[in-house]
C-alpha positions as CSV (number, residue, x, y, z in Angstrom):
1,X,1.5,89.0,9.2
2,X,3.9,89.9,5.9
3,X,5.4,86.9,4.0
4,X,8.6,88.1,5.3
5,X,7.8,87.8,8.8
6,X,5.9,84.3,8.7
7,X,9.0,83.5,6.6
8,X,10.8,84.5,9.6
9,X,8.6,83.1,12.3
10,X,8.9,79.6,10.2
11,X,12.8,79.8,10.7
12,X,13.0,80.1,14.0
13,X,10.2,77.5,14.6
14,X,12.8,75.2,12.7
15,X,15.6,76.0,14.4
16,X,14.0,75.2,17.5
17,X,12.7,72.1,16.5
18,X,16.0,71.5,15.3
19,X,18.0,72.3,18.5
20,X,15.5,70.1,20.5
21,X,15.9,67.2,18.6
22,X,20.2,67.3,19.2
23,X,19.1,65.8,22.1
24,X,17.8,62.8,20.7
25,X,20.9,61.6,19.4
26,X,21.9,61.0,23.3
27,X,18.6,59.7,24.0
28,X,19.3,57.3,21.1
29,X,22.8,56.2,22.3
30,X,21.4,56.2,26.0
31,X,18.5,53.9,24.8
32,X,20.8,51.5,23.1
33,X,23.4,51.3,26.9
34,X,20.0,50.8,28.4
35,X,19.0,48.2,26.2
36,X,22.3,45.9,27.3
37,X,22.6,46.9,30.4
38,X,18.9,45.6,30.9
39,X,19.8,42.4,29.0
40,X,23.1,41.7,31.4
41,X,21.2,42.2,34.4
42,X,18.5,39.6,33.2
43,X,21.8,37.3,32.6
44,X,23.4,38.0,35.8
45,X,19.9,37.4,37.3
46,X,19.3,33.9,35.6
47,X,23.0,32.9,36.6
48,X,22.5,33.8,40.3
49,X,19.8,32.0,40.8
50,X,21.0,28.5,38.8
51,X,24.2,29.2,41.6
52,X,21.8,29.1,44.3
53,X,19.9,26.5,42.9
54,X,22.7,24.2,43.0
55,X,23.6,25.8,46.0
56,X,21.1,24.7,47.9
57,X,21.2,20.9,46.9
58,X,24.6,21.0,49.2
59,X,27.1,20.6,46.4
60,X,30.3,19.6,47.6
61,X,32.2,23.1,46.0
62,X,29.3,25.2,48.2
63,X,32.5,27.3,49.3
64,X,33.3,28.0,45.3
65,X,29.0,28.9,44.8
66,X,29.5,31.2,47.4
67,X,32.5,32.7,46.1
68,X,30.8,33.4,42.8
69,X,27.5,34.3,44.2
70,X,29.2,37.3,45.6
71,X,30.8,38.0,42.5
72,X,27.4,37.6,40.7
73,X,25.6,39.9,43.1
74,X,28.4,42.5,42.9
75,X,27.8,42.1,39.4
76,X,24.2,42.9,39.4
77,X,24.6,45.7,41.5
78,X,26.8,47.1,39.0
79,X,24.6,47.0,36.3
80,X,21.7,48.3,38.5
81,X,23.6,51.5,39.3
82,X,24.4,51.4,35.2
83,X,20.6,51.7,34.8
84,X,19.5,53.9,36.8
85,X,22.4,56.3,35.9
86,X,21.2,55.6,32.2
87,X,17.8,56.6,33.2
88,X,19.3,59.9,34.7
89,X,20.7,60.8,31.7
90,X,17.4,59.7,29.5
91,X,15.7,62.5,32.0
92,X,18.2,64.9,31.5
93,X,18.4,64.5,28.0
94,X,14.4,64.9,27.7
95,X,14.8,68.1,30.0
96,X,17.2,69.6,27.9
97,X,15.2,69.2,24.8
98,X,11.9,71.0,26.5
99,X,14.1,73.4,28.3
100,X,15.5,74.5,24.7
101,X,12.1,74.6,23.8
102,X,10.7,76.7,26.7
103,X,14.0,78.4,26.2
104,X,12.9,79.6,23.1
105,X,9.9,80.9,23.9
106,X,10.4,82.9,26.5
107,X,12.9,84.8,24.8
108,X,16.3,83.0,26.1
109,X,15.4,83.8,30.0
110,X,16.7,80.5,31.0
111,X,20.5,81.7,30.4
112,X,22.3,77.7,30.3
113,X,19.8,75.7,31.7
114,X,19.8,73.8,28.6
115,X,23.1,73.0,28.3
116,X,23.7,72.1,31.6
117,X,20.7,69.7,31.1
118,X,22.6,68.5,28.9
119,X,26.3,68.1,30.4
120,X,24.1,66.5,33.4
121,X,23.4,63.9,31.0
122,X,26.6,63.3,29.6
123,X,28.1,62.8,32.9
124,X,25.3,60.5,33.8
125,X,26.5,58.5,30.6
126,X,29.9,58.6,31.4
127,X,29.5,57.3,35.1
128,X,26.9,54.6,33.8
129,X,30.0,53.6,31.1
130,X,32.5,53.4,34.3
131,X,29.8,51.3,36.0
132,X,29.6,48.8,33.4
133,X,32.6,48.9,32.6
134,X,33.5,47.6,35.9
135,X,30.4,45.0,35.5
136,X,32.0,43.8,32.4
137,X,35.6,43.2,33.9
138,X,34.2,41.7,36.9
139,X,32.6,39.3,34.1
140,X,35.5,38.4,33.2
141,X,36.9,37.6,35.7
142,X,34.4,35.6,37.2
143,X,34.3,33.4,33.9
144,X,38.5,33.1,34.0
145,X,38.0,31.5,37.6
146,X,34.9,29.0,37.0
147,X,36.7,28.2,33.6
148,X,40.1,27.7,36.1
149,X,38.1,25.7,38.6
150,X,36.5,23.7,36.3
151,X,40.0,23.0,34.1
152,X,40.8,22.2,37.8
153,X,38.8,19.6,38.5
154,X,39.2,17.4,34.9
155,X,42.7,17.4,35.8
């Protein structure tokens, strides 16, 4: 092999490596949503069950607990769907980095497998955002009308 073509061969080593790790700013981003979308949902799972706890002990606002045990569970399943759209888009954004990569070795024959890979993930992101989104408003809300019915009650 001539210097110039190793010198060659080396560039476009590099800018494969360097298109397959664009990707990894998603995966980064994606890893951070699924780091607090994990911690919520071990939040909204410690809440539910203190509700049901005192839930069980017949409290005499069992019709309030059950009012916010729906809320919590609506809650979780919010943040459920969050995850496992967040580990979509961790998938898709892993596929799109070895698809660049077999991409480049076979000469480009995969035509826009990679960036739909990657607009897969992005949407994946973006309906795992709506989702908690929604998780967080319901949180919210849930919090304005304990924080009512408690105000409620001292009054």
């Amino acid at each position: 092999m001539q210097p110039s073509t190793a010198i060659t061969a080396a560039l476009g080593h590099h800018a494969i490596l360097s298109a397959m790790l664009a990707p990894a700013f998603f995966l980064t981003a994606t890893a951070g949503l699924l780091n607090s979308a994990n911690a919520r949902l071990a939040r909204v799972v410690d809440r539910l069950r203190g509700l049901i706890a005192s839930w069980e002990h017949d409290a005499p606002d069992a019709h309030e607990r059950e009012a916010q045990i729906r809320r919590h569970r609506l809650r979780a399943h919010l943040v459920l769907r969050a995850c496992r759209l967040l580990y979509g888009a961790l998938a898709s954004f892993v596929g799109t980095s070895l698809a660049l990569a077999a991409d480049a070795l076979l000469d480009s024959r995969l035509g826009g497998l990679p960036t739909t890979m990657a607009v897969i993930g992005v949407l994946f992101l973006l309906a795992a955002s709506v989702a908690m989104w929604r998780e967080v408003s319901l949180s919210v809300k849930s919090f304005d009308l304990e924080l009512d019915q408690e105000l409620a009650r001292r009054h």
